[in-house]
C-alpha positions in Angstrom: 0.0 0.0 0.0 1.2 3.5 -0.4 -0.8 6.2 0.6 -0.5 9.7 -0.8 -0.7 13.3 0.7 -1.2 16.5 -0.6 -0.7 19.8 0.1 -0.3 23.2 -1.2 -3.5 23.9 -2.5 -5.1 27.3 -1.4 -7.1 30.8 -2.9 -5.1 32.5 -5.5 -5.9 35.3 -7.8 -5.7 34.7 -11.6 -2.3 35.3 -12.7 -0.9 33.7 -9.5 1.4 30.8 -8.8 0.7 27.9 -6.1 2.9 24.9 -6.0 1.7 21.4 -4.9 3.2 19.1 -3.1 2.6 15.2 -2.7 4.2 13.2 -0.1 4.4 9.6 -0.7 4.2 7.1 2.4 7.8 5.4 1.2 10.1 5.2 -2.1 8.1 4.5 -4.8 9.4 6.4 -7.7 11.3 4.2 -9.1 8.6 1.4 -9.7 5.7 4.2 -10.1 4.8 6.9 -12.4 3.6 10.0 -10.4 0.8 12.1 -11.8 -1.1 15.6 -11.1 -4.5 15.4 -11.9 -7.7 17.9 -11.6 -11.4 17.5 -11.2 -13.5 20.9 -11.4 -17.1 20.6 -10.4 -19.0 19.1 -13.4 -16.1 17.8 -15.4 -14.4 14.4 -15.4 -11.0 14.3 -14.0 -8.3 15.4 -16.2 -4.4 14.5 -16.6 -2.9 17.8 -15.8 1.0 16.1 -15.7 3.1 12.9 -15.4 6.7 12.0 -14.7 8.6 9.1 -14.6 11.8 7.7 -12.8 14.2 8.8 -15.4 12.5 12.2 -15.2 10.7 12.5 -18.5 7.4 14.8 -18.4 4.2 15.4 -19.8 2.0 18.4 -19.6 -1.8 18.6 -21.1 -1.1 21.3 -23.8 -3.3 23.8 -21.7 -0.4 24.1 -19.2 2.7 23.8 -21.1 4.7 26.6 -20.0 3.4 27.4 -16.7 3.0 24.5 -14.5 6.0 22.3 -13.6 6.4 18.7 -12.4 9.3 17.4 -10.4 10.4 15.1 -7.3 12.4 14.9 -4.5 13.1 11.5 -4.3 14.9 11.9 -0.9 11.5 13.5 0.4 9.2 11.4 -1.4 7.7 14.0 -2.8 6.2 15.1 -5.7 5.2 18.5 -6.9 3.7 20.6 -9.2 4.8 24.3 -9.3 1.5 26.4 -11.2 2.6 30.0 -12.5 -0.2 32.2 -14.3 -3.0 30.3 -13.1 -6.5 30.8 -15.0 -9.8 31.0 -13.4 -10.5 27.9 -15.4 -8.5 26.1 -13.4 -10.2 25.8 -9.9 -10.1 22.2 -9.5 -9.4 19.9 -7.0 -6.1 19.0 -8.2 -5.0 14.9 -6.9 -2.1 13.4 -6.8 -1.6 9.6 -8.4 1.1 6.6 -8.3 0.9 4.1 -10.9 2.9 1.3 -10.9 5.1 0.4 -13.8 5.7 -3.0 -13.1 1.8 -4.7 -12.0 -0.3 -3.6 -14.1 -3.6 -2.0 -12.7 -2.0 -0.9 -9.4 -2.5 3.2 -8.8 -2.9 5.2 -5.8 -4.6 8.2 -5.3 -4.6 10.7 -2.9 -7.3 12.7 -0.7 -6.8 16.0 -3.1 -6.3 19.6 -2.6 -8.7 22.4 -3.7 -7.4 25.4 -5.6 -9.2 28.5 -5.9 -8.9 30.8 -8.5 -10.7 33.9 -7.8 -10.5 37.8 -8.1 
């Protein structure tokens, strides 16, 4: 089992940054691929970003260029830094793990809610 916890999340205006964070309960990143996703009320959850052990990203176009993804492997931690944030994107904004080795094993964590409001 690995459970998941984030952080981070908060009011901003639009325009703002807020960085994430996502601590994992023990090493994981090197079996898992860690993910940032968001659910706004009324909309399916969405991939927001991914990275993998060897570091590689991915970003839905809509945030290429703003938001950020990266670990801390000594921390177990995974975050993702948000710059020029959109009132679109109030979310709740989860964290997953998905493992890379058993197929259909992923974690999820509680989420956080960010606010985007003037």
């Amino acid at each position: 089992q690995v459970q998941l916890v984030e952080s981070g999340g908060g009011l901003v205006q639009p325009g703002g940054s807020l960085r994430l964070s996502c601590a994992a309960s023990r090493s994981i990143f090197s079996t898992y691929v860690m993910g940032w996703y968001r659910q706004a009320p009324g909309k399916q959850r969405e991939l927001v970003a991914t990275i993998t052990s060897g570091g590689s990203t991915n970003y839905v176009d809509s945030v290429k260029g703003r938001f950020t993804i990266s670990t801390n492997n000594a921390k177990n931690t995974v975050y993702l830094q948000m710059n020029n944030l959109k009132l679109e994107e109030a979310a709740v904004y989860y964290c997953n793990a998905r493992n890379i080795v058993i197929s259909g094993i992923s974690y999820w964590g509680q989420g956080t809610q960010v606010t985007v409001s003037s």
